[in-house]
N, CA, C and O atoms as a GROMACS GRO file, in nm:
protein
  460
    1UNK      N    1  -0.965   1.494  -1.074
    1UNK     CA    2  -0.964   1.350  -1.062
    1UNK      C    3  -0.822   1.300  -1.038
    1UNK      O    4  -0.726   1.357  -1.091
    2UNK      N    5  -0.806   1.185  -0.951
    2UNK     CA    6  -0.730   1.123  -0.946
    2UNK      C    7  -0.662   0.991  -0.983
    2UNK      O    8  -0.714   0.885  -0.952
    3UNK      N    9  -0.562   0.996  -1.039
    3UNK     CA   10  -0.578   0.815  -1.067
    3UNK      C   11  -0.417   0.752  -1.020
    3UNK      O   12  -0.307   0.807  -1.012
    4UNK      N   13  -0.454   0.641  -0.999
    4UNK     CA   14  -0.341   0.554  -0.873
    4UNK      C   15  -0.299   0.441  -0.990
    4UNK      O   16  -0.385   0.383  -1.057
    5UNK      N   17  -0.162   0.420  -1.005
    5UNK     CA   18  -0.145   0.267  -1.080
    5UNK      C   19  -0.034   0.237  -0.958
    5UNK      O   20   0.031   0.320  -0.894
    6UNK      N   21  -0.034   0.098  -0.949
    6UNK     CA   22   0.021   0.022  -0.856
    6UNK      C   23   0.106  -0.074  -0.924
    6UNK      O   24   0.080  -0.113  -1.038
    7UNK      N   25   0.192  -0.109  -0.868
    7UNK     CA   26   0.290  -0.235  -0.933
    7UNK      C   27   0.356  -0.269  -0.778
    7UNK      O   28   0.362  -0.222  -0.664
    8UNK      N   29   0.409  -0.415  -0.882
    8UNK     CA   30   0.497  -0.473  -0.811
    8UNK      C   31   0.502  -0.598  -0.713
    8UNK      O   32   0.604  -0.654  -0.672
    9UNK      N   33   0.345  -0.636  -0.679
    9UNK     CA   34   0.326  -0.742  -0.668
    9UNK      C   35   0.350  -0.891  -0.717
    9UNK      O   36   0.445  -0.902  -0.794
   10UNK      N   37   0.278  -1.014  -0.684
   10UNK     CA   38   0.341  -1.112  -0.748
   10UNK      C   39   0.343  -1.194  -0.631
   10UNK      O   40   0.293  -1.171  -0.521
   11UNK      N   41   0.431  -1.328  -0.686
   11UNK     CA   42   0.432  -1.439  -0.602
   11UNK      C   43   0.579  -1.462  -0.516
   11UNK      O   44   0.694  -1.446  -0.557
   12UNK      N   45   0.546  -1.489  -0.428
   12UNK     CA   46   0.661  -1.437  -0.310
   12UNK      C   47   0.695  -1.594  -0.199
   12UNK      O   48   0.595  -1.631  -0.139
   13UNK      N   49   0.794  -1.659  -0.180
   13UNK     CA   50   0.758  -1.743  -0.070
   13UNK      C   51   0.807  -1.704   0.085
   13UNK      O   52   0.904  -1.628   0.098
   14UNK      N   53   0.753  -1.746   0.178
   14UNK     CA   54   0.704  -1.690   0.244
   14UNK      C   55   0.885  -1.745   0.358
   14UNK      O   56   0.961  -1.840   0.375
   15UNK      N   57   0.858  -1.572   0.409
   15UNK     CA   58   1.009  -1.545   0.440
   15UNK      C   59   1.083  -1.452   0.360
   15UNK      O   60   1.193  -1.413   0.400
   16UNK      N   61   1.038  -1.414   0.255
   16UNK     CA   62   1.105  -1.354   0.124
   16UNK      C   63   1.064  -1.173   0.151
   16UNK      O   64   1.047  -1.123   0.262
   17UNK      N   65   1.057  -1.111   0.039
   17UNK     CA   66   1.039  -0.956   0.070
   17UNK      C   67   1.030  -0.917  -0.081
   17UNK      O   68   1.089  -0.967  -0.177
   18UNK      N   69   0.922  -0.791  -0.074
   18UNK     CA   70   0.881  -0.705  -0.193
   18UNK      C   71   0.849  -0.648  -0.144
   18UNK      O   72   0.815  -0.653  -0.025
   19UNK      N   73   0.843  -0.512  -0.270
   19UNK     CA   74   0.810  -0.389  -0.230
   19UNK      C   75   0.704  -0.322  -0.333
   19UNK      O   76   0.745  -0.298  -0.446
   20UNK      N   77   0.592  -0.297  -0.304
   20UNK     CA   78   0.468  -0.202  -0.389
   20UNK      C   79   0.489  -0.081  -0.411
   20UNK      O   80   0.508  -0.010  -0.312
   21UNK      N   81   0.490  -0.036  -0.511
   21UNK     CA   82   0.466   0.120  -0.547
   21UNK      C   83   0.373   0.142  -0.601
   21UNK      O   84   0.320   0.045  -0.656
   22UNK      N   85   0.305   0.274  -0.613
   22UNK     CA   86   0.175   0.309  -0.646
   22UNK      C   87   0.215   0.487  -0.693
   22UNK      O   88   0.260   0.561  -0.605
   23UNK      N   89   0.200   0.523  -0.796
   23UNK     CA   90   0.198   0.617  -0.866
   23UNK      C   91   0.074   0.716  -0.856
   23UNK      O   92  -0.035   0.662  -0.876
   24UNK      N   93   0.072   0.853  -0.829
   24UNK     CA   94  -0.055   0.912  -0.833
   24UNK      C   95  -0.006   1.018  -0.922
   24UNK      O   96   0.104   1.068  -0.941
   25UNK      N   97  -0.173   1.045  -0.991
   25UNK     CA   98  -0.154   1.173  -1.117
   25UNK      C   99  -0.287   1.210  -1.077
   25UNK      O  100  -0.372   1.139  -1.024
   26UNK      N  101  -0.292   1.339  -1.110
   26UNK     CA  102  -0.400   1.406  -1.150
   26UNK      C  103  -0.379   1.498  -1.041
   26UNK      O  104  -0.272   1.521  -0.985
   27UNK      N  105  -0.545   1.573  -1.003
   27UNK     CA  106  -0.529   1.687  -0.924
   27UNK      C  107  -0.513   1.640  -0.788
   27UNK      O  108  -0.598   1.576  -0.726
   28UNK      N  109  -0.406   1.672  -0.748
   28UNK     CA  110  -0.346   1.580  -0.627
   28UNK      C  111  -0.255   1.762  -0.529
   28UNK      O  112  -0.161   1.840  -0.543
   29UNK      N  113  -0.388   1.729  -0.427
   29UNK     CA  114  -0.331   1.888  -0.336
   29UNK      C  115  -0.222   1.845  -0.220
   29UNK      O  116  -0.210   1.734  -0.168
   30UNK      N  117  -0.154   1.952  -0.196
   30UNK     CA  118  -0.052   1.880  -0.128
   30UNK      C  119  -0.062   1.862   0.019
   30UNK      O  120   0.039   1.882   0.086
   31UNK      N  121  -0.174   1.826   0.075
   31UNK     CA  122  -0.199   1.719   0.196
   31UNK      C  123  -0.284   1.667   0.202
   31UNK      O  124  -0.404   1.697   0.204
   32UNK      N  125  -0.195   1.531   0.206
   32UNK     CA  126  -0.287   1.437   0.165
   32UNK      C  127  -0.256   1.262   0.213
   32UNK      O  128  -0.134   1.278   0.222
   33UNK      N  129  -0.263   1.202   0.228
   33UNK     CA  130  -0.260   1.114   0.319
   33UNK      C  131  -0.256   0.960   0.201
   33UNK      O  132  -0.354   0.910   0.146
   34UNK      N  133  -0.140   0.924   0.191
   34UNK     CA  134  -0.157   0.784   0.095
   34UNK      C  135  -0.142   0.679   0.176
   34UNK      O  136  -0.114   0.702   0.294
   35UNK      N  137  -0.157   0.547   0.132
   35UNK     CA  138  -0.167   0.421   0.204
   35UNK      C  139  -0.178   0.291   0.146
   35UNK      O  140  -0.176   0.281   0.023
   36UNK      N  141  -0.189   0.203   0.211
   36UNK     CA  142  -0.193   0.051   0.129
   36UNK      C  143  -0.314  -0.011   0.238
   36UNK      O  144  -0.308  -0.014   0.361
   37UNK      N  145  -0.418  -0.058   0.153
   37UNK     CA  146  -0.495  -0.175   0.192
   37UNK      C  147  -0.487  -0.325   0.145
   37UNK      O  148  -0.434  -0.376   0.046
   38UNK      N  149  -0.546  -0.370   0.234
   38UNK     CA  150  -0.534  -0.524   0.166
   38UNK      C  151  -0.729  -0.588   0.203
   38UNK      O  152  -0.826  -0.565   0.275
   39UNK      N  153  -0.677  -0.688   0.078
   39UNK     CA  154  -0.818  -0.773   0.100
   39UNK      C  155  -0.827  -0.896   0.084
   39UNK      O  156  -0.885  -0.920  -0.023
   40UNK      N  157  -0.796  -0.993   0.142
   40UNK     CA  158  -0.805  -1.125   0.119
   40UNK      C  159  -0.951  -1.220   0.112
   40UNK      O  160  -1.061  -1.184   0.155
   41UNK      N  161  -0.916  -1.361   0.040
   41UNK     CA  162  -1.072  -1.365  -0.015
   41UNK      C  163  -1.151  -1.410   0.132
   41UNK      O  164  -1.081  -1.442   0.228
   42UNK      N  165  -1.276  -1.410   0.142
   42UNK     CA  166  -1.380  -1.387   0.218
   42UNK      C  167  -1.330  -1.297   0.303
   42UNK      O  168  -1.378  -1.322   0.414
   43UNK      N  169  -1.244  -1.186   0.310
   43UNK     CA  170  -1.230  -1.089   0.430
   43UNK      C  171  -1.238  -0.955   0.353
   43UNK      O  172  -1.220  -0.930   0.234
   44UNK      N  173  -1.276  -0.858   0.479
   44UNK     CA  174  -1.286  -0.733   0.475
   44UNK      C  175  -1.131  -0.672   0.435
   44UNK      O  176  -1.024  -0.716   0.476
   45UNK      N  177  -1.152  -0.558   0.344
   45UNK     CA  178  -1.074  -0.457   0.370
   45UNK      C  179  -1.009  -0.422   0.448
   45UNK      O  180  -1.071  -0.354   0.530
   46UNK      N  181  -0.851  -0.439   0.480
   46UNK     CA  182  -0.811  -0.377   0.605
   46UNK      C  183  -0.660  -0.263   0.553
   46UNK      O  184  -0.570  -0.263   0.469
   47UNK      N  185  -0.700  -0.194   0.645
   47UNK     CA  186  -0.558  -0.103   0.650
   47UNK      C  187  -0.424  -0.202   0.634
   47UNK      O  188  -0.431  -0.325   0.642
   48UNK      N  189  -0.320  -0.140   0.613
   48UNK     CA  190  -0.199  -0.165   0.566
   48UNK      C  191  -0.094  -0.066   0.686
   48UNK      O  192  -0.052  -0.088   0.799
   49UNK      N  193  -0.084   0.040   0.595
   49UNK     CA  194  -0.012   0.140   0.618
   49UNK      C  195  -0.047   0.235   0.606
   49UNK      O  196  -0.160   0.209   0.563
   50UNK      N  197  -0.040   0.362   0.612
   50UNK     CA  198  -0.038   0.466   0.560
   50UNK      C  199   0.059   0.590   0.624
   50UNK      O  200   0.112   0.604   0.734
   51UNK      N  201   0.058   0.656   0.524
   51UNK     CA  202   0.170   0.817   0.561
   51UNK      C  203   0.141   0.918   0.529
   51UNK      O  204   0.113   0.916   0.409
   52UNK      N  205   0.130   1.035   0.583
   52UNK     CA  206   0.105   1.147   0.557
   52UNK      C  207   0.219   1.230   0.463
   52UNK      O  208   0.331   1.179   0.460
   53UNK      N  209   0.198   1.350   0.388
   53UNK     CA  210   0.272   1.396   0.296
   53UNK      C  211   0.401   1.462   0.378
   53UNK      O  212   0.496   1.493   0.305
   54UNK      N  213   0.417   1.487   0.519
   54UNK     CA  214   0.492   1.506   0.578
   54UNK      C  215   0.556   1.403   0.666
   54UNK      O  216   0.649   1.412   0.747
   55UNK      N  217   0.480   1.300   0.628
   55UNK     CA  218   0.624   1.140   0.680
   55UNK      C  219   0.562   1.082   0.795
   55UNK      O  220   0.634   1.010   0.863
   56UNK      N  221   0.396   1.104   0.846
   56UNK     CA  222   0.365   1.018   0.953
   56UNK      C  223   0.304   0.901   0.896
   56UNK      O  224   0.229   0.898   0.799
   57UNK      N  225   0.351   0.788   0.979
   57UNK     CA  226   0.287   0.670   0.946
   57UNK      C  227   0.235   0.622   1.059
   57UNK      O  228   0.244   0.662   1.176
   58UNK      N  229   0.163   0.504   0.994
   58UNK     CA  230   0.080   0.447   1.080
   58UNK      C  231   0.056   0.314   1.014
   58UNK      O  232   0.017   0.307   0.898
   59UNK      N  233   0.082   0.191   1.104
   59UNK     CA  234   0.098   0.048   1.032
   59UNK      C  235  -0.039  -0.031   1.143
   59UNK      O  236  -0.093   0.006   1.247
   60UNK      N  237  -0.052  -0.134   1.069
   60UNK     CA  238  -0.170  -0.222   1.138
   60UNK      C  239  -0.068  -0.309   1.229
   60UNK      O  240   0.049  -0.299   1.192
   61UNK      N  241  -0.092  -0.390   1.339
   61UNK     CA  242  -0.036  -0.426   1.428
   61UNK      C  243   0.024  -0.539   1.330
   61UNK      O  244   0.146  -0.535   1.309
   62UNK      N  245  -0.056  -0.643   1.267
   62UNK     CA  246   0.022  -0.756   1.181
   62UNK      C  247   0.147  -0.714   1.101
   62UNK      O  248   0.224  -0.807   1.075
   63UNK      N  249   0.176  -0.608   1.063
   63UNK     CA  250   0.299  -0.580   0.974
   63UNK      C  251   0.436  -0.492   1.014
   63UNK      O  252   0.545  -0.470   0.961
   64UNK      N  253   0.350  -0.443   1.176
   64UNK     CA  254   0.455  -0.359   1.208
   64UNK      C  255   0.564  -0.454   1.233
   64UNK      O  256   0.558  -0.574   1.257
   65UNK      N  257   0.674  -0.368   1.220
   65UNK     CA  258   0.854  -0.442   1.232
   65UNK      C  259   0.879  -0.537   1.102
   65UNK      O  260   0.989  -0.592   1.096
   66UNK      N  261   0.790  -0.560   1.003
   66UNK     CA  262   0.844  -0.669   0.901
   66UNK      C  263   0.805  -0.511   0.733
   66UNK      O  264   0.847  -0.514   0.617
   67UNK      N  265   0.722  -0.408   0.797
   67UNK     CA  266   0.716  -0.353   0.648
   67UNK      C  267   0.733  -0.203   0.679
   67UNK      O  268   0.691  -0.155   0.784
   68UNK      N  269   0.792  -0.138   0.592
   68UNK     CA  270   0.802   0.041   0.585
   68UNK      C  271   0.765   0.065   0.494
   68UNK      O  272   0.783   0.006   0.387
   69UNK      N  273   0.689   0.184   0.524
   69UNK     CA  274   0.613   0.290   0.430
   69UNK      C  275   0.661   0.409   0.397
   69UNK      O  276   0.682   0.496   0.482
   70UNK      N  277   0.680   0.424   0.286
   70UNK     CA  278   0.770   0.545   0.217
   70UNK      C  279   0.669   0.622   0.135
   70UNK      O  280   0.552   0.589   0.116
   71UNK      N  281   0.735   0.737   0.086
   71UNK     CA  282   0.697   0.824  -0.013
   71UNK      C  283   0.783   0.908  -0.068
   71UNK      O  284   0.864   0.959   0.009
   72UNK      N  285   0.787   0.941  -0.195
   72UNK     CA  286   0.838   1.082  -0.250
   72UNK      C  287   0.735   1.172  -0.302
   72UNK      O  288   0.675   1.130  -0.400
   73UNK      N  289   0.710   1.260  -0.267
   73UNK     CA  290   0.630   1.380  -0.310
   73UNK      C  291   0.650   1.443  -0.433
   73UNK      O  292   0.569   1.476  -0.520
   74UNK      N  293   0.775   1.456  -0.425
   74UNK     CA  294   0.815   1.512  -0.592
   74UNK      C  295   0.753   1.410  -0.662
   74UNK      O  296   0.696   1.466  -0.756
   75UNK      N  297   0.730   1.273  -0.667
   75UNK     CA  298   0.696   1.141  -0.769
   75UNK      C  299   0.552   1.152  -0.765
   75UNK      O  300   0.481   1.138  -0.865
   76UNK      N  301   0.502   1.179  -0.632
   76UNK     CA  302   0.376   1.154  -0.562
   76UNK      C  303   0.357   0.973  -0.568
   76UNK      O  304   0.257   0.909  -0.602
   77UNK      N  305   0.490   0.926  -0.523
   77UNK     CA  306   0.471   0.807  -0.540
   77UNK      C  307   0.476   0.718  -0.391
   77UNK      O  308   0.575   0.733  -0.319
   78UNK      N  309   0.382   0.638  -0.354
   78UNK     CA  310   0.423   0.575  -0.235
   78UNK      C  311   0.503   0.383  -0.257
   78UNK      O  312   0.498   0.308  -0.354
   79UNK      N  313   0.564   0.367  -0.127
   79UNK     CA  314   0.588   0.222  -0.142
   79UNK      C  315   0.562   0.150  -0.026
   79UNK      O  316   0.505   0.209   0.066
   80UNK      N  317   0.583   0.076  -0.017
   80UNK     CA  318   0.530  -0.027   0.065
   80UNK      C  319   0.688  -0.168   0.049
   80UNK      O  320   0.730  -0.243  -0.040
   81UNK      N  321   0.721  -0.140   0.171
   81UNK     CA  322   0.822  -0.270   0.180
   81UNK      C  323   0.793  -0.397   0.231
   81UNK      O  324   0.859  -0.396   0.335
   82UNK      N  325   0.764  -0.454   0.229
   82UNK     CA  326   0.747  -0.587   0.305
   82UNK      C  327   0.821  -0.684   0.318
   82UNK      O  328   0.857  -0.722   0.207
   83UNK      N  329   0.881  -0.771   0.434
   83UNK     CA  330   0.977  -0.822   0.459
   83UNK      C  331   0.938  -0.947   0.546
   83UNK      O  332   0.818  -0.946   0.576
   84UNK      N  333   1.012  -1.060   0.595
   84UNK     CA  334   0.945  -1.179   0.615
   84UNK      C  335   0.801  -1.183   0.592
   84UNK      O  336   0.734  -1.153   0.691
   85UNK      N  337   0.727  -1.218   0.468
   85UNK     CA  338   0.610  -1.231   0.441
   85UNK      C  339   0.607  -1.381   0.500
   85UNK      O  340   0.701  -1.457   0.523
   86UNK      N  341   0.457  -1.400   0.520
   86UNK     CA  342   0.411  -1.505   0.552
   86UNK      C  343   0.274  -1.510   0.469
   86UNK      O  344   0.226  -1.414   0.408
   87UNK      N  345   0.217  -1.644   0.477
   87UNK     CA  346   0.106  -1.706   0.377
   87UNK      C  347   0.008  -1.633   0.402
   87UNK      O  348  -0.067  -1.623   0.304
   88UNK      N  349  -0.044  -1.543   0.541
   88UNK     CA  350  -0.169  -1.470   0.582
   88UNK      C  351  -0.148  -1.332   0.531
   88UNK      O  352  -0.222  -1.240   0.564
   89UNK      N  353  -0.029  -1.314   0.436
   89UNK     CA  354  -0.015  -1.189   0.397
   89UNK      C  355  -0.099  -1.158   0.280
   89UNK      O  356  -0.137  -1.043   0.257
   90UNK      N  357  -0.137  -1.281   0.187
   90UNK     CA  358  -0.153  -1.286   0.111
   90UNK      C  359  -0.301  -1.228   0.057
   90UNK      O  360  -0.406  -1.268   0.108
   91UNK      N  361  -0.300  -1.144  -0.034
   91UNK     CA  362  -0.445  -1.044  -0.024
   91UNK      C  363  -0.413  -0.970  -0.164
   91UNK      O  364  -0.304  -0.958  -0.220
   92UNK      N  365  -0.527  -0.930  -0.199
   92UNK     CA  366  -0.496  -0.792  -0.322
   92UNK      C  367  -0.470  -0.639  -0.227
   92UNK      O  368  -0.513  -0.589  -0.123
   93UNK      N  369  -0.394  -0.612  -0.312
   93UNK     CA  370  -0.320  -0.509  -0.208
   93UNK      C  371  -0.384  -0.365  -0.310
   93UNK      O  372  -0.383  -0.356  -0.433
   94UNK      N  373  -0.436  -0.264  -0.207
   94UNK     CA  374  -0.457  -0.199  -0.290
   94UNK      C  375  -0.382  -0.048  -0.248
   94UNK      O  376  -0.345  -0.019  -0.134
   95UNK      N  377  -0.374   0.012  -0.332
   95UNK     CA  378  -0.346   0.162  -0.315
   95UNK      C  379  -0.461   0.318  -0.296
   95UNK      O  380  -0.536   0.358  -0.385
   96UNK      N  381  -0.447   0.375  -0.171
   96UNK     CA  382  -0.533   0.455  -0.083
   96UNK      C  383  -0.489   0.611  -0.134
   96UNK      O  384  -0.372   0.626  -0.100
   97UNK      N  385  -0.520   0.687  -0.176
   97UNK     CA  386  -0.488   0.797  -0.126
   97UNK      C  387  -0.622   0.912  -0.096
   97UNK      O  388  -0.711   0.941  -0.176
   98UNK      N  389  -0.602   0.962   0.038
   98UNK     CA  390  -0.720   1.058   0.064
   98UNK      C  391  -0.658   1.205   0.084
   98UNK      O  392  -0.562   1.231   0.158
   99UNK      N  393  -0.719   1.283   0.016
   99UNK     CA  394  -0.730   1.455  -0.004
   99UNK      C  395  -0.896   1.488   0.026
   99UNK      O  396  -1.000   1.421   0.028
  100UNK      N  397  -0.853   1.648   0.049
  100UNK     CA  398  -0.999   1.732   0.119
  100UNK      C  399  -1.087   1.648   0.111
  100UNK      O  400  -1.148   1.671   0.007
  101UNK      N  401  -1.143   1.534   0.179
  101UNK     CA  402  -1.267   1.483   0.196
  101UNK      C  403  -1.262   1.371   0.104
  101UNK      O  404  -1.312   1.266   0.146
  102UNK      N  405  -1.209   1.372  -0.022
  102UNK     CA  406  -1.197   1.231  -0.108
  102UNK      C  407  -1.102   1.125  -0.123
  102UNK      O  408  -0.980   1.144  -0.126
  103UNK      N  409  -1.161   1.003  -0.134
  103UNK     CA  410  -1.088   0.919  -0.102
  103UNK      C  411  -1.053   0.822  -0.308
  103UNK      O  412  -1.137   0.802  -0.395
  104UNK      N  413  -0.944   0.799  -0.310
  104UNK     CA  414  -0.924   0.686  -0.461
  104UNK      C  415  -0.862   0.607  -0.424
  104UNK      O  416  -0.772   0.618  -0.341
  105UNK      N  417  -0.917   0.461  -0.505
  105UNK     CA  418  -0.832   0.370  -0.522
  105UNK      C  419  -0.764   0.311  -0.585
  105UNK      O  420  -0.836   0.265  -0.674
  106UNK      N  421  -0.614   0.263  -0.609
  106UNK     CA  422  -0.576   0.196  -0.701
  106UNK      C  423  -0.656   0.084  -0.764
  106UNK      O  424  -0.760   0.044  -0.712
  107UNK      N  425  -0.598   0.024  -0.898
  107UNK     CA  426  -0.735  -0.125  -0.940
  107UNK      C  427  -0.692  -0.223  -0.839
  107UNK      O  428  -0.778  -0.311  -0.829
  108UNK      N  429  -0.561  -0.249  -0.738
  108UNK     CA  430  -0.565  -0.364  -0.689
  108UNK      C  431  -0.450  -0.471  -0.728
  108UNK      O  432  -0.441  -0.526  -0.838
  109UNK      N  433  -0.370  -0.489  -0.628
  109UNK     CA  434  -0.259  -0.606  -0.701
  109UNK      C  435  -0.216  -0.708  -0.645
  109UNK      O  436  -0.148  -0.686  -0.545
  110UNK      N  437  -0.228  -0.798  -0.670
  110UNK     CA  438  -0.216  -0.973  -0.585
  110UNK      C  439  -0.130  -1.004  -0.551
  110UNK      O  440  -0.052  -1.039  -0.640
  111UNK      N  441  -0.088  -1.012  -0.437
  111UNK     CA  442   0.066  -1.012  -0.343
  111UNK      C  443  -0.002  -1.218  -0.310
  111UNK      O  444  -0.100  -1.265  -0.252
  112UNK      N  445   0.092  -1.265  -0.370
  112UNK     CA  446   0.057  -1.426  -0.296
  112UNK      C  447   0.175  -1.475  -0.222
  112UNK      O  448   0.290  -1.477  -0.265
  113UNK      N  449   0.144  -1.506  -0.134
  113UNK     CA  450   0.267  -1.598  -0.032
  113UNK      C  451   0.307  -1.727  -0.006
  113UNK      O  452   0.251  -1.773   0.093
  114UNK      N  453   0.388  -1.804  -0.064
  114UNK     CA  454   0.371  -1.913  -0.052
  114UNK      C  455   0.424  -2.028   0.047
  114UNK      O  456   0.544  -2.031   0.074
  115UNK      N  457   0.348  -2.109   0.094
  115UNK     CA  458   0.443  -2.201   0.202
  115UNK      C  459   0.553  -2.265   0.180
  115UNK      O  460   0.608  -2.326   0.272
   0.00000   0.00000   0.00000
């Protein structure tokens, strides 16, 4: 089993910058693919970011050039930078990580943006 805690969210105005980290423990093999989703209210789930344990990423078109996606392996910890936020950023942000076939999620953390 795996389990994800996330921090670092919070209230942000918009133009400003934070950064998410998300912690993983448990049986965690070493390729494996972590990431950030978001969900804002009445919308779907959408990708964020994500990176592979060897440093590929891959960003959704809305965030590329304003956020970077990091990791340390030794931590098994990922982050998430975000930089000129704006008000449509605003979503529970969650933490992804997928190994052999399974997927976990962090509980979820409320990034708000304000005008």
């Amino acid at each position: 089993q795996v389990q994800l805690v996330e921090s670092g969210g919070g209230l942000v105005q918009a133009g400003g910058s934070l950064t998410l980290s998300c912690v993983a423990s448990g049986s965690i093999f070493n390729f494996n693919i972590m990431g950030w989703y978001r969900q804002a209210i009445d919308k779907q789930r959408e990708l964020v970011a994500t990176i592979t344990n060897r440093g590929i990423t891959n960003y959704v078109d809305s965030v590329k050039g304003r956020s970077t996606i990091t990791r340390d392996n030794v931590k098994n910890t990922v982050y998430l930078q975000m930089n000129s936020l704006k008000p449509e950023d605003t979503a529970v942000y969650y933490c992804n990580l997928q190994s052999r076939g399974s997927t976990y999620w962090g509980q979820g953390n409320q990034v708000t943006v304000s005008s």
